[in-house]
GUMAR-111890 format. One record per residue (C-alpha): x, y, z; residue in one letter. Coordinates in steps of 0.05 Angstrom, whole numbers, plus 32768, in hexadecimal, padded with zeros to 4 digits. Layout:
N
> X_Y_Z_a
...
REM end
This chain:
345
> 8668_8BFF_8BF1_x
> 8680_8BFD_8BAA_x
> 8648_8BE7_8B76_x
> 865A_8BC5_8B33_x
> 8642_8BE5_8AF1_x
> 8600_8BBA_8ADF_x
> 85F5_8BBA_8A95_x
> 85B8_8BA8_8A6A_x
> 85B8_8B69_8A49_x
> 85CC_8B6A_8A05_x
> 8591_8B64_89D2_x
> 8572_8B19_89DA_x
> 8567_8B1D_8989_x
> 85B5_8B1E_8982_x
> 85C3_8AEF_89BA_x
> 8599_8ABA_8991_x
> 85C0_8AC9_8954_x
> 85FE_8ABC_8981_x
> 85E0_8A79_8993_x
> 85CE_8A66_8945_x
> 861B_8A61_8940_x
> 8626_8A29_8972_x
> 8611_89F5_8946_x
> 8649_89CC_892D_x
> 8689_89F5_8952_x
> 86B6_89BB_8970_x
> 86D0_89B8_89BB_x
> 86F3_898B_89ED_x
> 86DF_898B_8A34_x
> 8722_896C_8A56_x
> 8714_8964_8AA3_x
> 86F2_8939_8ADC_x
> 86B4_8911_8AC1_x
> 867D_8904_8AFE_x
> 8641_88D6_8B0B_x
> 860A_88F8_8B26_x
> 85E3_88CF_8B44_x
> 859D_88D4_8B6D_x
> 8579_88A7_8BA3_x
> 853D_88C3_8BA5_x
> 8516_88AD_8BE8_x
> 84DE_88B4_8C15_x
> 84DF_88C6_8C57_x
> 84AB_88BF_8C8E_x
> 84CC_88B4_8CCF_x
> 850A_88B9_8CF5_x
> 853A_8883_8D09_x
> 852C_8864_8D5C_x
> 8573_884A_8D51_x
> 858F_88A1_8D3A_x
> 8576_88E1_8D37_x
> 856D_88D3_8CEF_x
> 853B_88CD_8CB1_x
> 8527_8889_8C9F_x
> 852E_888A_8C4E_x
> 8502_8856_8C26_x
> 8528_884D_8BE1_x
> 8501_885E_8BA4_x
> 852A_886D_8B68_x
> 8576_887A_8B4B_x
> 857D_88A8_8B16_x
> 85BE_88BA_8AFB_x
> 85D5_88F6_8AD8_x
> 8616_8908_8AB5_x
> 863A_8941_8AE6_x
> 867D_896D_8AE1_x
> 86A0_8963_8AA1_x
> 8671_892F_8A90_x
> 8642_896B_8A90_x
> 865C_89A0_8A73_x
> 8669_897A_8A39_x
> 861B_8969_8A37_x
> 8611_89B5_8A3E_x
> 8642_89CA_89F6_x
> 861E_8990_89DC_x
> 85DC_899F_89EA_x
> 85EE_89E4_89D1_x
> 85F9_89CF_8989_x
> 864A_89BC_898F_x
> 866C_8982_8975_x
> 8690_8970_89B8_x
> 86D2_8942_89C7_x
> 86D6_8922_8A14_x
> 8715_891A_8A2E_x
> 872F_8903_8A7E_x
> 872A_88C7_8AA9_x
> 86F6_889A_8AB8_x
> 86FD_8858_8AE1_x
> 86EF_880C_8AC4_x
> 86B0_8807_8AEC_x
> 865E_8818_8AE3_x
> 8666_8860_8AEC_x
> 8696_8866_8AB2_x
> 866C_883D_8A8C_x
> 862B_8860_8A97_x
> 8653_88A4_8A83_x
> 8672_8893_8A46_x
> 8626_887D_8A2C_x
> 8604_88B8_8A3F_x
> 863A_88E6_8A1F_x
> 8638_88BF_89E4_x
> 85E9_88BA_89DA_x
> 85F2_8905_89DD_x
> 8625_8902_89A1_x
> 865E_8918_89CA_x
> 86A7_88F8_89B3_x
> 86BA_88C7_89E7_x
> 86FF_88B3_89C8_x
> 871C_88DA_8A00_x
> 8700_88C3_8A37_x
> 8735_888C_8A5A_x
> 8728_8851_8A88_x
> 8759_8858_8AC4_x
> 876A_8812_8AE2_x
> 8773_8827_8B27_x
> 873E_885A_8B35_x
> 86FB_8865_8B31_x
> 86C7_888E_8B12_x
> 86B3_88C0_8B3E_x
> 866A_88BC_8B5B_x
> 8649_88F5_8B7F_x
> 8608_88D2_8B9D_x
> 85CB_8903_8BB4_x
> 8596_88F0_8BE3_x
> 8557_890C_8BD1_x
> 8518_8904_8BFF_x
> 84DF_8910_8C1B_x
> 8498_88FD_8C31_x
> 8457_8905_8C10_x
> 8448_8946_8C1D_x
> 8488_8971_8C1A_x
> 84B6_897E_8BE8_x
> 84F6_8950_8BDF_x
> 8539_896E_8BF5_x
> 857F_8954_8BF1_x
> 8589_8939_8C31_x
> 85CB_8926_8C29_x
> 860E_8912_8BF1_x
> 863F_88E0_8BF6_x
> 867A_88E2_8BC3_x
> 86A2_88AB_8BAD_x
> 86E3_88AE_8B7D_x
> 871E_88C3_8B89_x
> 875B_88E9_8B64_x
> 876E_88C2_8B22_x
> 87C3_88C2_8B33_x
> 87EE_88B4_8AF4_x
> 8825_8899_8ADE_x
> 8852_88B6_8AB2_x
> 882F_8884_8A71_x
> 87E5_8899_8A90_x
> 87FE_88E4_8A90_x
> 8816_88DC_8A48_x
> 87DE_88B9_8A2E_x
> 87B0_88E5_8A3F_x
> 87D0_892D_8A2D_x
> 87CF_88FF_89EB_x
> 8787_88FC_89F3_x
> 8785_8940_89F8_x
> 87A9_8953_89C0_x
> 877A_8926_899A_x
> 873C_8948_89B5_x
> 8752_898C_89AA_x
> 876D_8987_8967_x
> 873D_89B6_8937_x
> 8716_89CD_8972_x
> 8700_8A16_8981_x
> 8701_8A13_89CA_x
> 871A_89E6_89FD_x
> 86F3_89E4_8A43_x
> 871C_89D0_8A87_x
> 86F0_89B5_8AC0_x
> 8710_89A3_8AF5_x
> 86EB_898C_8B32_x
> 872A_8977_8B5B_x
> 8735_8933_8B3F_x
> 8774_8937_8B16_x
> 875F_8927_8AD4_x
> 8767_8975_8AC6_x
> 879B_899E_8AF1_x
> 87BA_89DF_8AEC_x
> 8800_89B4_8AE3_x
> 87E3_8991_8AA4_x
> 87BC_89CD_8A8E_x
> 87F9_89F0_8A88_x
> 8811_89CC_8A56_x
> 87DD_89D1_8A1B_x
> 87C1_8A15_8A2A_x
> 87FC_8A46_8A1B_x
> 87F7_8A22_89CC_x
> 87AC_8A20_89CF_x
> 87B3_8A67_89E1_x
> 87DF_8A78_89A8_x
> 87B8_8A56_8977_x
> 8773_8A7B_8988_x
> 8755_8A49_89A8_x
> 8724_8A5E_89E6_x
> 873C_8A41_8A1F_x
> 86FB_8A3E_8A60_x
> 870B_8A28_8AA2_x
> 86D6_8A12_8AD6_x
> 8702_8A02_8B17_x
> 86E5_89EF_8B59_x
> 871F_89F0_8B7E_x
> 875D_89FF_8B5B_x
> 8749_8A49_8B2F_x
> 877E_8A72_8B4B_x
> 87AB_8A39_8B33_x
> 87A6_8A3C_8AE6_x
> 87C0_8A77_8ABF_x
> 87B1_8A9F_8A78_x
> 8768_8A77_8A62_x
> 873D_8A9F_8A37_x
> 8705_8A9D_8A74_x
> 86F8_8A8B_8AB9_x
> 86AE_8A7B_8AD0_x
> 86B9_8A75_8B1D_x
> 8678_8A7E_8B49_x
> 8678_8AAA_8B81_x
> 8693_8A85_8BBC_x
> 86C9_8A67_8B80_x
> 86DB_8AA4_8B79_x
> 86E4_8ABC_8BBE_x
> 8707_8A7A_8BD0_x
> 8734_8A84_8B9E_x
> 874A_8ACD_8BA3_x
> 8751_8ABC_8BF7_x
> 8716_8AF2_8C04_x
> 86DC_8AEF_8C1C_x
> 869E_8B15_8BF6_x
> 866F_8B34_8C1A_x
> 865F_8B6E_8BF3_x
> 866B_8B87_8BA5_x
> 86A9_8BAB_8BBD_x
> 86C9_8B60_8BDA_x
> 86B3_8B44_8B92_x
> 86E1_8B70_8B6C_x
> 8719_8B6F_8B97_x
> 870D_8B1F_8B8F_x
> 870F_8B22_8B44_x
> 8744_8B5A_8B41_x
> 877B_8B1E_8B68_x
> 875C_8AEA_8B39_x
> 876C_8B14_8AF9_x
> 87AC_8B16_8B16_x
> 87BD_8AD8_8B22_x
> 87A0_8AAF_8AEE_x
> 8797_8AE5_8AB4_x
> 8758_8AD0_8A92_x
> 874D_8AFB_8A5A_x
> 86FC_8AF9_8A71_x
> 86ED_8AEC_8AB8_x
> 869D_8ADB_8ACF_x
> 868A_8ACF_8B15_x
> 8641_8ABC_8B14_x
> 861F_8AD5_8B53_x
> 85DF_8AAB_8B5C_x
> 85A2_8ADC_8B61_x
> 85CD_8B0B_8B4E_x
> 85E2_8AFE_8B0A_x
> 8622_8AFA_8AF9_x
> 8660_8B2F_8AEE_x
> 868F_8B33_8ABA_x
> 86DB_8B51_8ABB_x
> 86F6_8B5E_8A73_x
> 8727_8B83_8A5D_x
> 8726_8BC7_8A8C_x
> 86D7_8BBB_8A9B_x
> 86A9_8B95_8ACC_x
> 8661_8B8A_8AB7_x
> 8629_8B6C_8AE3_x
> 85F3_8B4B_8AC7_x
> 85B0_8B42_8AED_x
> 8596_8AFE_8AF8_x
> 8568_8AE4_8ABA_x
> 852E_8ACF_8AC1_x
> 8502_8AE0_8AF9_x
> 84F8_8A99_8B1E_x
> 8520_8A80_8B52_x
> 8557_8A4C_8B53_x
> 8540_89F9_8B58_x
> 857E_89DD_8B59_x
> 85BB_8A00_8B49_x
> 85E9_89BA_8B38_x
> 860A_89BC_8AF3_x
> 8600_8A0C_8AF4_x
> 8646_8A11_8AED_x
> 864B_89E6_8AAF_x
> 860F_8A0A_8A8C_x
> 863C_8A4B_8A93_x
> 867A_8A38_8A78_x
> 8658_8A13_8A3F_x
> 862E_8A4D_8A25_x
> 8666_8A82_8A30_x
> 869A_8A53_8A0F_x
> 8671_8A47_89D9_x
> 866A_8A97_89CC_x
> 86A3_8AA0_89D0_x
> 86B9_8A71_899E_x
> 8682_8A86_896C_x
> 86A7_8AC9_8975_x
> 8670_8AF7_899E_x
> 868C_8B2C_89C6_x
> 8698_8B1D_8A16_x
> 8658_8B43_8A2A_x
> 862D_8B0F_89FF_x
> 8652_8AE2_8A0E_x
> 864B_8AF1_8A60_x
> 85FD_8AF6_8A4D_x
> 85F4_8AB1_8A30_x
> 8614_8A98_8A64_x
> 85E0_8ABE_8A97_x
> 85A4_8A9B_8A67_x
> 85C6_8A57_8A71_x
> 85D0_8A5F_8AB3_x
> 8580_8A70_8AC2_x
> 8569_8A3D_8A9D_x
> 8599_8A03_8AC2_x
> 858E_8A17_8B03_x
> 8537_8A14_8AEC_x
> 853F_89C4_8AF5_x
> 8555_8990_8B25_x
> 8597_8976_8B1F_x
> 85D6_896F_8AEA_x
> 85A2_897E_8AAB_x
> 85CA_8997_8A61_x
> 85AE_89DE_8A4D_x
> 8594_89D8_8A09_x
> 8593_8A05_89CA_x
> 854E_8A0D_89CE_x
> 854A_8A18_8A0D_x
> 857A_8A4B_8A09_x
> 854E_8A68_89D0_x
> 850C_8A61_89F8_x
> 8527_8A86_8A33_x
> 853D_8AC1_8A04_x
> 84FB_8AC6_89DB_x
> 84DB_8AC9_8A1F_x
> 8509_8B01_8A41_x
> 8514_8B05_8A86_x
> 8552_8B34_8A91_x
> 8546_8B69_8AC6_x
> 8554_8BB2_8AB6_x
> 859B_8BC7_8AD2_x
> 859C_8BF0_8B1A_x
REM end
């Protein structure tokens, strides 16, 4: 079996310095903005009517996820941040565009759509009195936000808006339409040209976009993607060697769960051991903690590698909590002053 190069993190002395430039670099996040939302319940019986739990209601929570979160993340991470995509008329749009803005993210961007909603993704959290509460189940409302020829042209204006003056521009598209490889197409060749970072986080449609500055995919992305299945190290390159192909990042991370994350750039792979030494909550909103930290690198101008290692920190420290929950600059800082890399094998 073929094993990736593992490297040492880079210094976490000069990854803080990295992060002291993040303050005050500007970004757009154009893609699909989510409601997270949480039931949380208890549960002490099971149905006579099913062979189901009986859930007594406690609490909603709501939390900003996808887009919505990522921006959070840059914003959280010192950046001055611009929204742009679809929302619907309705509560869910409502409750988004407040939580973005009491975060001091730029919400100019962020259009009502008449004939669709916001999209809700509803967790069901329970359990009883003596065990620990689970997910027991999601239910996911929304639907793709169609346009019209006006709707398609009023928001690329939007996003013209939003990316005018920024440093980097990150595309998350979670298979809603407000971001596709169609519309990406046309901005990021001339965002390209004029040095501005380009990140995609994809859930479904990676192998679709071409020539971004850097993909984030996870691991089953990645293999879903590329149309191979990873089982082993050797799978994972081949996986990332048809990605590189098709869509030509110029820096390609697959993060890996426990572990780490790998980075292709230029004629080099890199893995990176898991930071930190405790294991994963909740891995929701991962994703967004990623391409946030490596963006903002990148934008500050650290090499990949630091970049790819920020990222790692970011990662640990999101997947440490419950839920869609923005990584913070000192957080990030906290989590490097207290170390946690493991040596390369």
């Amino acid at each position: 079996m073929t094993t990736l190069a593992r490297h040492a993190s880079p210094d976490p002395a000069s990854l803080a310095r990295w992060v002291d430039r993040f303050a005050g670099l500007r970004l757009a996040v154009w893609g699909d903005f989510v409601l997270d939302e949480y039931w949380r319940c208890r549960s002490n019986r099971v149905s006579r009517e099913a062979p189901v739990l009986v859930l007594d209601w406690e609490s909603r929570t709501m939390q900003a996820g996808g887009a919505a979160n990522a921006a959070l993340n840059l914003a959280a991470l010192g950046a001055r941040v611009s929204a742009v995509g679809w929302i619907g008329a309705d509560e869910a749009g409502r409750a988004l565009r407040r939580m973005l803005v009491e975060q001091g993210v730029r919400v100019a961007g962020l259009l009502r759509h008449d004939r669709a909603h916001t999209v809700i993704k509803t967790r069901v959290v329970a359990g009883d009195a003596h065990t620990a509460r689970q997910q027991v189940v999601r239910i996911d409302r929304g639907s793709r936000f169609g346009m019209t020829r006006t709707e398609r042209a009023r928001l690329l204006a939007a996003v013209d808006r939003a990316a005018a003056g920024a440093r980097g521009v990150v595309l998350s598209d979670y298979g809603y339409d407000s971001v596709s490889p169609t519309l990406a197409a046309t901005r990021v060749p001339r965002w390209r040209r004029a040095g501005v970072h380009v990140s995609l986080d994809a859930r479904y449609r990676l192998a679709q976009y071409r020539d971004v500055t850097l993909a984030t995919p996870n691991e089953g992305e990645a293999a879903a993607a590329a149309g191979i299945e990873i089982r082993d190290e050797a799978d994972l390159g081949r996986a990332a060697g048809r990605l590189r192909r098709l869509v030509h990042p110029e820096h390609l991370i697959v993060t890996r769960g426990r572990d780490g994350l790998t980075l292709w750039s230029a004629r080099r792979a890199l893995s990176l051991e898991a930071w930190g030494r405790e294991e994963a909550v909740d891995v929701t909103g991962a994703g967004d903690a990623v391409v946030a930290a490596a963006t903002l690198a990148l934008a500050a101008g650290a090499p990949a590698l630091e970049a790819a290692a920020l990222a790692n920190v970011a990662g640990s420290v999101a997947v440490s909590r419950r839920g869609a929950v923005a990584v913070s600059r000192s957080e990030v800082l906290r989590a490097l002053g207290q170390g946690g890399a493991r040596r390369p094998r």
